[in-house]
C-alpha positions in Angstrom: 50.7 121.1 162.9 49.7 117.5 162.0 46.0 116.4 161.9 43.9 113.5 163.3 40.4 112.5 164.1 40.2 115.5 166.8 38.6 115.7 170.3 34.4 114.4 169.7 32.0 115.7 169.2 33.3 115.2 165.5 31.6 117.7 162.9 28.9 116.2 161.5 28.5 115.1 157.8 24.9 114.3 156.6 25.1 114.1 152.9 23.9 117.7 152.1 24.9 120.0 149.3 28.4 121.5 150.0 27.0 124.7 151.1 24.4 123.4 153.8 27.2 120.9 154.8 29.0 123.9 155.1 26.8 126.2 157.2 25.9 122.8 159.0 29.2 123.1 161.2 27.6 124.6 163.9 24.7 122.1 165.9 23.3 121.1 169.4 25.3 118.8 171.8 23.5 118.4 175.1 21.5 121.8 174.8 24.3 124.1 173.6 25.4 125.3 170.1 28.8 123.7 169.5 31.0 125.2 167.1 32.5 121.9 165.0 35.5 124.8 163.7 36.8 125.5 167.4 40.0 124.3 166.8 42.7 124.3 163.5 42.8 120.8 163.6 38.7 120.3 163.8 38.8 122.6 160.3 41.7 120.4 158.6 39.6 117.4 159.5 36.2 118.7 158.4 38.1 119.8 155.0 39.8 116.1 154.7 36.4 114.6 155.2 35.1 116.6 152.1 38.1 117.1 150.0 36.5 114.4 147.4 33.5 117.0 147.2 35.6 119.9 146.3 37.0 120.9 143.0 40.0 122.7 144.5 43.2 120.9 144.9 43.5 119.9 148.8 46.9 119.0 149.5 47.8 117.7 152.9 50.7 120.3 153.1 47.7 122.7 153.3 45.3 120.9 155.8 48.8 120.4 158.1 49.3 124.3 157.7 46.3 125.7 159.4 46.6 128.0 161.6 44.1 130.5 164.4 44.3 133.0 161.3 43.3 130.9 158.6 40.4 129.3 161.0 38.9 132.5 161.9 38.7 133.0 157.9 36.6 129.8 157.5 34.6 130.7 160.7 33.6 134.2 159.4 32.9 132.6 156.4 30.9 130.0 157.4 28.7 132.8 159.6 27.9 134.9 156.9 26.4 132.2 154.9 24.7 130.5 157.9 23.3 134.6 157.9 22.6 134.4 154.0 20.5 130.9 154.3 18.4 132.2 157.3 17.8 135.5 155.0 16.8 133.2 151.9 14.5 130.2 154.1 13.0 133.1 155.7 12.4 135.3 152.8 14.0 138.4 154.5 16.7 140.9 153.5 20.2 140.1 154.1 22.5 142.4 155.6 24.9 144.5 153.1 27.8 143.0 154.7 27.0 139.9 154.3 26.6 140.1 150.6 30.1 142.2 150.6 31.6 139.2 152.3 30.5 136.4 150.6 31.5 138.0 147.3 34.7 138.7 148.1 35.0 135.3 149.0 34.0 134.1 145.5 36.4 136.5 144.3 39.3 134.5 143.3 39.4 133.1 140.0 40.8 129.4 139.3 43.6 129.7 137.1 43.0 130.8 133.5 45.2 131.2 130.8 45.0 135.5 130.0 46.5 137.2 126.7 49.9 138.7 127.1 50.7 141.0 124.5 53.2 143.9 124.3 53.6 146.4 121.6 56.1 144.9 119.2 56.1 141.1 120.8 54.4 138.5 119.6 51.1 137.4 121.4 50.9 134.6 124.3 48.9 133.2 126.6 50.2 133.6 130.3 48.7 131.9 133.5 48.9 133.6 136.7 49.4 132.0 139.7 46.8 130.3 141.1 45.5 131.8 145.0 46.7 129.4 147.7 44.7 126.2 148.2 42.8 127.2 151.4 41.6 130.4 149.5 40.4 128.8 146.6 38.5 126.3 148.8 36.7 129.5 150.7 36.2 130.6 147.1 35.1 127.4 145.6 32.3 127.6 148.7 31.2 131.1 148.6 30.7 130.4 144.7 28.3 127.2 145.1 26.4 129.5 148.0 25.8 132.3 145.4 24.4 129.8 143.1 22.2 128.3 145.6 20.9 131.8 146.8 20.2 132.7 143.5 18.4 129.6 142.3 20.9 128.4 139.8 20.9 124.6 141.9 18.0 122.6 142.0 18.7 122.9 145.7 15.4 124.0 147.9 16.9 125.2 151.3 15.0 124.9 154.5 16.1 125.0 157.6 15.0 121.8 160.0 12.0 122.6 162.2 12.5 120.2 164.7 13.1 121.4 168.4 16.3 122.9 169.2 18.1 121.9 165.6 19.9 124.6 163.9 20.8 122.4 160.8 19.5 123.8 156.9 18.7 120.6 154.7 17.6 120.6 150.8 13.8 120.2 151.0 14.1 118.9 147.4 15.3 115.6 148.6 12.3 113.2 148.8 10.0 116.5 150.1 11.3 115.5 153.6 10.1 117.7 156.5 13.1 117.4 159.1 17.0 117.4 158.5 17.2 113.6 159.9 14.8 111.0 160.9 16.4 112.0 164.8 14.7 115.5 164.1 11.5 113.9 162.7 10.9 111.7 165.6 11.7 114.4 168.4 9.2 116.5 166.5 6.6 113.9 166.7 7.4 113.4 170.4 7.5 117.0 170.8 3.9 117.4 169.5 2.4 114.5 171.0 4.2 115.3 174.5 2.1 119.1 174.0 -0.9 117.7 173.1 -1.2 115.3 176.3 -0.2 119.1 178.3 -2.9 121.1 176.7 -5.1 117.5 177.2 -5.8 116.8 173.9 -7.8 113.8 172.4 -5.3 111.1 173.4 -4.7 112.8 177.0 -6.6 110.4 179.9 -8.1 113.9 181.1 -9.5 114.4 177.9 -11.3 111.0 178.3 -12.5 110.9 181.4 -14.3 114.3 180.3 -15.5 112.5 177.6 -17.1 109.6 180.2 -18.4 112.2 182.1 -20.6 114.1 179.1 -21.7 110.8 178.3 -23.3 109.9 181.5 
């Protein structure tokens, strides 16, 4: 396959830490969850967007060679540690499989020279060959997410508390309450909007009950 700019919505990109941008693929178009990995070429273009983030090697051989099978890898992936953060904002207990997946994610080692030494032959270092690029990314990922989870970033997850958003955001970043300032104002407008229902102070209701004690 070749990859573009696919179909919009395009996944969004916001700036977070790779793991939140990560576990951020998933958001709210029109009132519905929208899955920004739907498609092989939606991953290759998320991955291109981000490749100057990653450690791993990208080439475009290995965005052009995506296929359903290597998508649903990202996708589980992605849903385990969308899973994880929920467990960790919410101080709850993660499910065992969870845990089991995200470390076998992790589980492939960048390459790294090992000793190689045979009775009666002199001693040398050999290098194995490194996983393919698409696994090392998934590895690369899962890795920063264990470190996150595990406090070994200066990264505060949180996930945004603003009406119908399913984004996580790192709190630590100017203390901000909201994953956006969209989210922050739809809060506000949320709140205000419930305290005119309930007639709160600024509700007319509430005045003219107000009049009505003082006279």
């Amino acid at each position: 396959m070749t990859f573009g700019p696919p179909t919009p919505p395009l996944p969004p990109l916001h700036g977070e830490p790779l793991p939140l941008e990560f576990a951020n693929t998933v958001h709210p178009v029109a009132g519905e969850l929208l899955d920004c990995f739907r498609s092989p070429n939606h991953l290759a273009w998320w991955l291109y967007s981000c490749r100057k983030r990653l450690g791993t090697e990208l080439p475009d051989a290995a965005l052009t060679g995506i296929d359903h099978a290597e998508l649903q890898c990202f996708v589980l992936l992605r849903d385990t540690v969308r899973r994880l953060l929920d467990a960790r904002v919410n101080a709850g207990d993660p499910e065992p499989m969870d845990v089991a997946t995200i470390n076998l994610a992790a589980a492939p080692a960048p390459p790294h020279p090992v000793l190689h030494w045979p009775a009666g032959e002199a001693p040398r270092a050999v290098t194995p060959l490194p996983a393919a690029p698409l696994v090392s990314v998934r590895a690369e990922i899962a890795r920063e997410v264990i470190r996150l989870l595990s406090g070994g970033t200066t990264v505060v997850p949180r996930a945004c508390p603003a009406p119908g958003c399913v984004f996580f955001f790192d709190h630590s970043r100017s203390r901000r309450n909201w994953c956006s300032r969209g989210c922050g104002n739809r809060a506000r407008a949320a709140r205000h909007y419930a305290r005119h229902r309930r007639g709160g102070p600024d509700h007319p209701e509430a005045h003219h009950r107000e009049d009505r004690r003082r006279t």
